[in-house]
FITIPA-194078 format. One record per residue (C-alpha): x, y, z; residue number from 1. Coordinates in pm, 1 decimal, m for minus. Each point is the difference from the previous one (the first is absolute). Layout:
// residues N
        xx        yy        zz  num
         X         Y         Z  NUM
...
// end
This chain:
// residues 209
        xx        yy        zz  num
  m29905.2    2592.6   m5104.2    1
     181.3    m317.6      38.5    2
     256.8     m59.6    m301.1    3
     m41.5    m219.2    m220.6    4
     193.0    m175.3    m262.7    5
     m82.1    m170.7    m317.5    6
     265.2    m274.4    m126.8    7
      m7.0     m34.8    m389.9    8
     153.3    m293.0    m119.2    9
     137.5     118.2    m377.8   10
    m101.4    m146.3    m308.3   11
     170.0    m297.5    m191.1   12
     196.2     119.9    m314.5   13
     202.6    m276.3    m189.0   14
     262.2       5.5     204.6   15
    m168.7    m133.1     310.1   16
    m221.1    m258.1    m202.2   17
     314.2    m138.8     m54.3   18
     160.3     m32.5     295.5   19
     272.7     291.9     m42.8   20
      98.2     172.4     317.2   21
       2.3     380.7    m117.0   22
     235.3     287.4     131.5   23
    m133.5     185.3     286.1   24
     m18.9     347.2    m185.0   25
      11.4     138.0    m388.5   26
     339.2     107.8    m143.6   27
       6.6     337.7     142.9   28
    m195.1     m31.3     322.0   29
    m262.9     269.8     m86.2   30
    m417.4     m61.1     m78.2   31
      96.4     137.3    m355.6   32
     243.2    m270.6     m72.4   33
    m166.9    m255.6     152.3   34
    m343.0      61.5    m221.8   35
     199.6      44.7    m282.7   36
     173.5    m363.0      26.6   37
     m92.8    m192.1    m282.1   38
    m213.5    m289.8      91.5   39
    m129.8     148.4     327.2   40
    m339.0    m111.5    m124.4   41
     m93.4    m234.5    m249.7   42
    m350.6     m22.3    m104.0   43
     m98.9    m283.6     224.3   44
     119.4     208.9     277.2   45
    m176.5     337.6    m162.7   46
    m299.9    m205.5       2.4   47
      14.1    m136.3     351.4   48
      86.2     323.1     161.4   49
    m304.1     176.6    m196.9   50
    m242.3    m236.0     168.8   51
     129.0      37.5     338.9   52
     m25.0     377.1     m65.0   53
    m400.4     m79.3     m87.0   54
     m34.5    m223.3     292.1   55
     242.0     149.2     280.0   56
      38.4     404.5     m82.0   57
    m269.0      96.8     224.7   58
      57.8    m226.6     287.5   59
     339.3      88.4      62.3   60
     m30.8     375.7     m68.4   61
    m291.7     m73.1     231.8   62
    m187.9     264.6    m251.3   63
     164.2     273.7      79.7   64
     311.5     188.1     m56.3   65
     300.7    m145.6       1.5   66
     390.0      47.8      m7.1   67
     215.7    m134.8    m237.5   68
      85.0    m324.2      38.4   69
     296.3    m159.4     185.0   70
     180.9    m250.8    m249.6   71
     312.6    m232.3      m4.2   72
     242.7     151.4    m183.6   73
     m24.9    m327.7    m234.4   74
    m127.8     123.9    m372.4   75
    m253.5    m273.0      44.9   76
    m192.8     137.5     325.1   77
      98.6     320.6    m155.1   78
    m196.5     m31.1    m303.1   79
    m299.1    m196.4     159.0   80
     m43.9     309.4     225.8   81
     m27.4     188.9    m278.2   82
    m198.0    m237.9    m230.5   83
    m221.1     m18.7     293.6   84
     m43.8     383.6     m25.1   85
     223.1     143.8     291.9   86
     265.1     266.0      20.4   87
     250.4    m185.7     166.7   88
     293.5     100.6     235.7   89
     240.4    m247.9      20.4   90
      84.5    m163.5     398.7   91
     342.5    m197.3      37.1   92
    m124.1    m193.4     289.3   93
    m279.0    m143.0    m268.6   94
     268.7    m159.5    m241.5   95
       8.0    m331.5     m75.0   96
     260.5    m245.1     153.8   97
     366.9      47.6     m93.2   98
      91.1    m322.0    m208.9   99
     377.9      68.5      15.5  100
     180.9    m221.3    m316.0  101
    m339.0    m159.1     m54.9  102
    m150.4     339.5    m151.4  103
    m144.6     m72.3    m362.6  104
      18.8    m345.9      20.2  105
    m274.9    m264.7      m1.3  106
     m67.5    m241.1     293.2  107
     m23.7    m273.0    m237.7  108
     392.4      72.2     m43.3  109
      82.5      31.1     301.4  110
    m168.7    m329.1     116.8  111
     197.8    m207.1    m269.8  112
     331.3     176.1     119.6  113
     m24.2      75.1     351.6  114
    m282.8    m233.7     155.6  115
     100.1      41.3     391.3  116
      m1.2     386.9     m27.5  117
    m319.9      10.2    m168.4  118
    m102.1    m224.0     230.2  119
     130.2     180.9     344.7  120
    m163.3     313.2    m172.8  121
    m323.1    m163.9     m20.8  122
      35.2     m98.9     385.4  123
     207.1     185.4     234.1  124
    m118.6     372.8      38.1  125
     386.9      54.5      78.6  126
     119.1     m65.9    m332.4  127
     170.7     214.8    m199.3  128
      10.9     m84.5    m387.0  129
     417.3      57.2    m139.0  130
     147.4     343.7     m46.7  131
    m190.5     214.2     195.8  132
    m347.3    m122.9      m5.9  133
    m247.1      89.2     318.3  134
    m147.6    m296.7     189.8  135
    m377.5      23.9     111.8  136
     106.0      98.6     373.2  137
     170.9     311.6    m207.0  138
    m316.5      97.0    m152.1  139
    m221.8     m63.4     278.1  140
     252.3     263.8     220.5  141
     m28.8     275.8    m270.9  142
    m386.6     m31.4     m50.4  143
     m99.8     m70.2     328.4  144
     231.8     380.2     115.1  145
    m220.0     173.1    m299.6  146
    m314.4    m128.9      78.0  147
      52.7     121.9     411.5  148
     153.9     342.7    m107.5  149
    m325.0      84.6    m195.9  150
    m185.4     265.2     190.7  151
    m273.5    m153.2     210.0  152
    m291.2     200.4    m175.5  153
     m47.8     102.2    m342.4  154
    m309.1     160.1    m130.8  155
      46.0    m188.7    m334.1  156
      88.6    m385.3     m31.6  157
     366.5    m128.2     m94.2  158
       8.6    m170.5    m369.4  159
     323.8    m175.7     m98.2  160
     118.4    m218.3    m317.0  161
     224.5    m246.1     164.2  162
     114.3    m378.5     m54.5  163
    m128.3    m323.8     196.7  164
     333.1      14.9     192.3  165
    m121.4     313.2     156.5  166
    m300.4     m83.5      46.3  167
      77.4    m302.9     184.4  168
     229.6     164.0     235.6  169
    m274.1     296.8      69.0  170
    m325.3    m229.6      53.8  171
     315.7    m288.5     259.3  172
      76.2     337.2     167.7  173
    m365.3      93.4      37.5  174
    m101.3    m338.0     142.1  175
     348.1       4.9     224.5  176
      33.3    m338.5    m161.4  177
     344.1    m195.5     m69.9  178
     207.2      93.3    m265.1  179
       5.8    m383.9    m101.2  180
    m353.6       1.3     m88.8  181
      79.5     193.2    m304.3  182
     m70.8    m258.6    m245.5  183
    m290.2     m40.7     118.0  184
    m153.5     313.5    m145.7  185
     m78.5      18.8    m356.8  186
     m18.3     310.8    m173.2  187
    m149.9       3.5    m352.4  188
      45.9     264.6    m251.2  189
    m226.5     328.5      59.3  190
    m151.2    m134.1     343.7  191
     m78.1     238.9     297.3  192
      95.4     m16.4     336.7  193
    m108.9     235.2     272.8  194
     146.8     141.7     304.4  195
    m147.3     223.0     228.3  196
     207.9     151.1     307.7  197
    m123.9      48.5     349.7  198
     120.9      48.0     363.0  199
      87.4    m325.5      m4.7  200
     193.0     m18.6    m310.6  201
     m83.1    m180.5    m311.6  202
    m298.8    m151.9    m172.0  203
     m68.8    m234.1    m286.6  204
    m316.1      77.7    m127.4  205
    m145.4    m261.9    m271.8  206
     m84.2     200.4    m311.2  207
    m272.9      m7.6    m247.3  208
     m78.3     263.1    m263.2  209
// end
């Protein structure tokens, strides 16, 4: 059996409504302390996730059994696996990008103080944001190596709770398409994307529940 991965876009809590780029991982690192991180959830984002669960469970569980869930180690995709009723292990490869000095800020700040950064970060997949931060190309390397080291059969599909960064490198690397094309995909909260894996590597599969 061919594997076969589901991409799960998280759901949008507060934070992201509002433009605030979130840490990559709760305080301690662990699924415990990321699902109990105040916030993880509001009740927009309860609500939304408890749909998807009525319209996308099945599909991606394919009806059957299924392991826990691969997750970010963000509290948000964290909490959304769980909202959406998965056990979750948590997958470093799946966390969102590193913002460097730029973590807990708002874009809408950083525009007003630092317009050519923002800018080159919107742009250039090379670009690293201050202190740290991963560029696109960064992320594409890390997902791109997990996504080729999964075994190249699994009896059950692959769920994870990621972030549209991730997503966006996994569905370029599928399509062996440029990493500047990376605007060019949007990724909206709690939206599926497909891969499937065969002899000749990677597959984006357009997915309906």
């Amino acid at each position: 059996m061919a594997t076969k991965v589901w991409l799960v876009s998280h759901a949008a809590n507060a934070d992201l409504r509002a433009g605030v780029l979130a840490a990559a991982r709760g305080d301690d690192g662990s699924v415990a302390g990321a699902l109990d991180t105040l916030n993880a959830l509001d009740a927009r984002a309860k609500a939304a996730v408890e749909a998807w669960r009525t319209r996308w469970y099945a599909t991606v569980t394919e009806n059957g059994d299924v392991a826990p869930a691969l997750a970010s180690p963000a509290p948000i995709a964290l909490a959304s696996a769980h909202a959406a009723g998965f056990d979750t292990a948590i997958e470093d490869a799946l966390a969102d990008t590193a913002f460097g000095a730029w973590t807990g800020r708002r874009l809408n700040d950083i525009a007003n103080e630092t317009p050519e950064a923002l800018a080159a970060w919107t742009r250039d997949p090379a670009f690293r944001p201050p202190g740290g931060g991963e560029s696109f190309d960064d992320v594409r390397q890390r997902v791109s190596a997990w996504l080729d080291a999964l075994p190249a059969d699994t009896h059950a599909p692959i769920v994870a709770f990621t972030h549209a960064s991730v997503i966006r490198a996994a569905v370029l690397h599928a399509l062996g398409a440029p990493s500047s094309t990376f605007r060019q995909l949007e990724i909206a909260p709690l939206s599926v994307t497909a891969l499937r894996r065969n002899a000749n590597g990677w597959l984006w599969i357009a997915a309906t529940p």
